[in-house]
N, C-alpha and C positions, 0 to 999 in steps of 0.2 A: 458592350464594352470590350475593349481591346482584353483580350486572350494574355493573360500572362506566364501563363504555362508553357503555350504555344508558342511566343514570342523568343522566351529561354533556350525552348529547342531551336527554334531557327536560327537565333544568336550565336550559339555554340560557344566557342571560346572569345568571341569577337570584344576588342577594349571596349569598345563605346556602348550603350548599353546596359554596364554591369556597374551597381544596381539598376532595375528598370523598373519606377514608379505609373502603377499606373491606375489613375483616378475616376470619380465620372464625371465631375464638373470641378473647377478652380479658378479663381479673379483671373491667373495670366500662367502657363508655365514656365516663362522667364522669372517671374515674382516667387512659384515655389520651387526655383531650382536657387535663386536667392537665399531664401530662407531654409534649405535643405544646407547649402553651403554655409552659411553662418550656426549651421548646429553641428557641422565638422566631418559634413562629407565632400568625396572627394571626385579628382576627373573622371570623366568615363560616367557618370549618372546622367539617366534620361529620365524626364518628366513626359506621360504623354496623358492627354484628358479626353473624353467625350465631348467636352464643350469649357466654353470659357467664358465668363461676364465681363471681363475686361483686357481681351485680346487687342495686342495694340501691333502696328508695323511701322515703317519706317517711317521717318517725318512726323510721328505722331499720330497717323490715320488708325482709326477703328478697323477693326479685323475683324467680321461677322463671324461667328464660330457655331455654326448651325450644327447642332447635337446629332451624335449617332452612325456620321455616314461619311467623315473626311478624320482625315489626321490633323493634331493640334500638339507639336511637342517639342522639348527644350532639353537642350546636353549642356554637360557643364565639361569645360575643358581646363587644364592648368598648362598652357603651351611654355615650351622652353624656347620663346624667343624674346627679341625688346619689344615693347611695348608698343613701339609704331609700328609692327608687322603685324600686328593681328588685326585689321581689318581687312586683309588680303584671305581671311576665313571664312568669309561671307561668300566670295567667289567660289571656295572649295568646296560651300558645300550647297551652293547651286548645280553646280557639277554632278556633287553624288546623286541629289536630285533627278537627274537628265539621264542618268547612268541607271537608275532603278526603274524612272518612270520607259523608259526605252524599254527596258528588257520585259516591258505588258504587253508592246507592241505598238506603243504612240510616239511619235516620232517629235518629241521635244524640243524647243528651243532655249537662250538665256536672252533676255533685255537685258543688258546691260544696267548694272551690275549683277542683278541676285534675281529678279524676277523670270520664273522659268513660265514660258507661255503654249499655247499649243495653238497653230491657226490664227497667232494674234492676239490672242486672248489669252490670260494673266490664268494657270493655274494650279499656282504656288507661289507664296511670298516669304521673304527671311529677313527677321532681323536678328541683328549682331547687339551685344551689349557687353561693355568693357567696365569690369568691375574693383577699383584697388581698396588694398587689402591695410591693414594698420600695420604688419609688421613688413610694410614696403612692396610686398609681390604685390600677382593680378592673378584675376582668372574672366574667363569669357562666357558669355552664353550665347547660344546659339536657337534662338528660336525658329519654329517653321510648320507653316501652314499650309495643308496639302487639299485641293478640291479632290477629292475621290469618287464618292458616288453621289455625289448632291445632283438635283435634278433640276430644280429652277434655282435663280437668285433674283433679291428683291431688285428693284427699281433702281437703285443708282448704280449700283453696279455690273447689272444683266446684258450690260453691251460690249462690256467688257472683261468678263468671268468666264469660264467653262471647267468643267471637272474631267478626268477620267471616264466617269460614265456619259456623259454627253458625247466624246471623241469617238470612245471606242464600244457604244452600243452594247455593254454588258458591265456587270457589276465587277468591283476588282475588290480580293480579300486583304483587308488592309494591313495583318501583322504579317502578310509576306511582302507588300509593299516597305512599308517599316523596317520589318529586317534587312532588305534589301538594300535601304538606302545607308540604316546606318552600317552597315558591312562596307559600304560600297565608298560612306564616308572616311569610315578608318583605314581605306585602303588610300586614297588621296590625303589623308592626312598625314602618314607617315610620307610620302612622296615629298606632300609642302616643305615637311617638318628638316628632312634631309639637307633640300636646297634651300631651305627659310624664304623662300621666294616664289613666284609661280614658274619659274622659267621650264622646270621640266612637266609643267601643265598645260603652257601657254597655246600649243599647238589643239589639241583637247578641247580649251576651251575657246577658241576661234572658231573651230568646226563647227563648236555650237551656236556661236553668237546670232543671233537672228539680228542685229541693225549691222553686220557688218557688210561697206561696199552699198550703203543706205546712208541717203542723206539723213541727218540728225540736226535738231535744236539742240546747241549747248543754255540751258539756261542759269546765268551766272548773274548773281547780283552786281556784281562789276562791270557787268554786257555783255549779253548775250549775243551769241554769234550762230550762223548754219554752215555745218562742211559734213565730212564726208568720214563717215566710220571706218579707221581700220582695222582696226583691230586693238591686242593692251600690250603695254607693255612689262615686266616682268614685274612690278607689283601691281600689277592689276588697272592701272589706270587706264581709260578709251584712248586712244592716240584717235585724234581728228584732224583732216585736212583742212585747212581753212580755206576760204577761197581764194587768197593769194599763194597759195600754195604749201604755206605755211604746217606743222603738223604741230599742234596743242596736244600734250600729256591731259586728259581731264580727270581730277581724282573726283570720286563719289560721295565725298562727304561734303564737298563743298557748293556741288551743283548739282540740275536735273537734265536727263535729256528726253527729250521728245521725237517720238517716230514712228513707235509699232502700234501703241493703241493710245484714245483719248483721256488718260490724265498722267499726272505729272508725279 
């Protein structure tokens, strides 16, 4: 079980973090940072678990949460911005992601939007969830699922999974992975938080983007189209070339795209 002793040291004064719950199994830690927030706590609380029965990620897909040997964990934020900015937080904290998982020594990418991969292969997923409140605000969670030291994965998705331990051929300690990210989170958060936009991230997060200057499927229920990745623009949407030349903003919540590995 995650160190919680150990964790506080390595936190230090860091906002994100503090409180830091940490369990051995729970339905979702998006569900009990919910439920922690309706009993009246506040930003800055991390949820992380040993495992999960009802791990869920973007589009609704199951999230395997194989006990003991990856990260599974959920921040609760109160951002001070409008309400349509905050899915531009999903991207920041793929980032922090790429920014900890780097400093082990693996050289990370992002799939556009949130999925961080290594060699093509997905290992780490985020979801975002937007929560309003009765007396009008909001607050956000930020869930994230990190392969660490997992060794195989089942059948559907072992073609397209890989952990830490797989890349880099030795085990990695996971509350300095953890501290690392969320340090690394509160550092691009205040960055976000400044500009309320990506703009002073944008450059950061191109470096990363693994489909950029790759063809891409846009697949849109209106029609889908193939062009050519460029990069985002300052709220985070893919800018795509079309083949007429054309350049389509694509926001994430509307559509999928298709390129680095097989599913959608």
């Amino acid at each position: 079980m995650i160190d919680a002793d150990k964790m506080k040291a390595l936190l230090g004064d860091c906002a994100i973090g503090s409180p830091l719950l940490c369990m051995e199994e729970v339905d979702s830690t998006n569900l009990e940072i919910q439920r922690r927030r309706k009993a009246g706590m506040g930003h800055g609380l991390v949820a992380v678990a040993e495992s999960q029965s009802g791990g869920k990620g973007r589009r609704g897909r199951q999230w395997v949460s194989k006990p003991g040997c990856n990260l599974y964990f959920s921040m609760l934020l109160c951002p001070d911005l409008p309400l349509s900015e905050t899915s531009m937080l999903t991207l920041v904290m793929a980032m922090a992601v790429c920014r900890a998982v780097r400093r082990q020594g693996l050289p990370v990418q992002i799939k556009w939007p949130n999925d961080v991969v290594a060699d093509g292969k997905k290992i780490c997923g985020i979801l975002t969830e937007l929560f309003l409140e009765r007396d009008g605000g909001f607050y956000v969670v930020i869930g994230t699922g990190i392969n660490v030291n997992q060794k195989e994965f089942p059948d559907p998705i072992k073609q397209t999974a890989t952990s830490l331990l797989d890349r880099l051929g030795h085990p990695v300690e996971r509350e300095t992975l953890l501290a690392e990210t969320l340090r690394c989170f509160a550092k691009l958060y205040r960055t976000f938080l400044s500009a309320k936009d990506l703009s002073a991230l944008r450059s950061e997060y191109e470096a990363l983007l693994a489909n950029r200057g790759a063809q891409v499927e846009v697949m849109d229920p209106q029609g889908s189209f193939f062009g050519i990745a460029l990069g985002i623009d300052d709220r985070g949407r893919l800018l795509v070339q079309k083949e007429d030349g054309s350049i389509e903003p694509v926001y994430a919540g509307e559509v999928s795209v298709r390129g680095i590995y097989g599913y959608v």
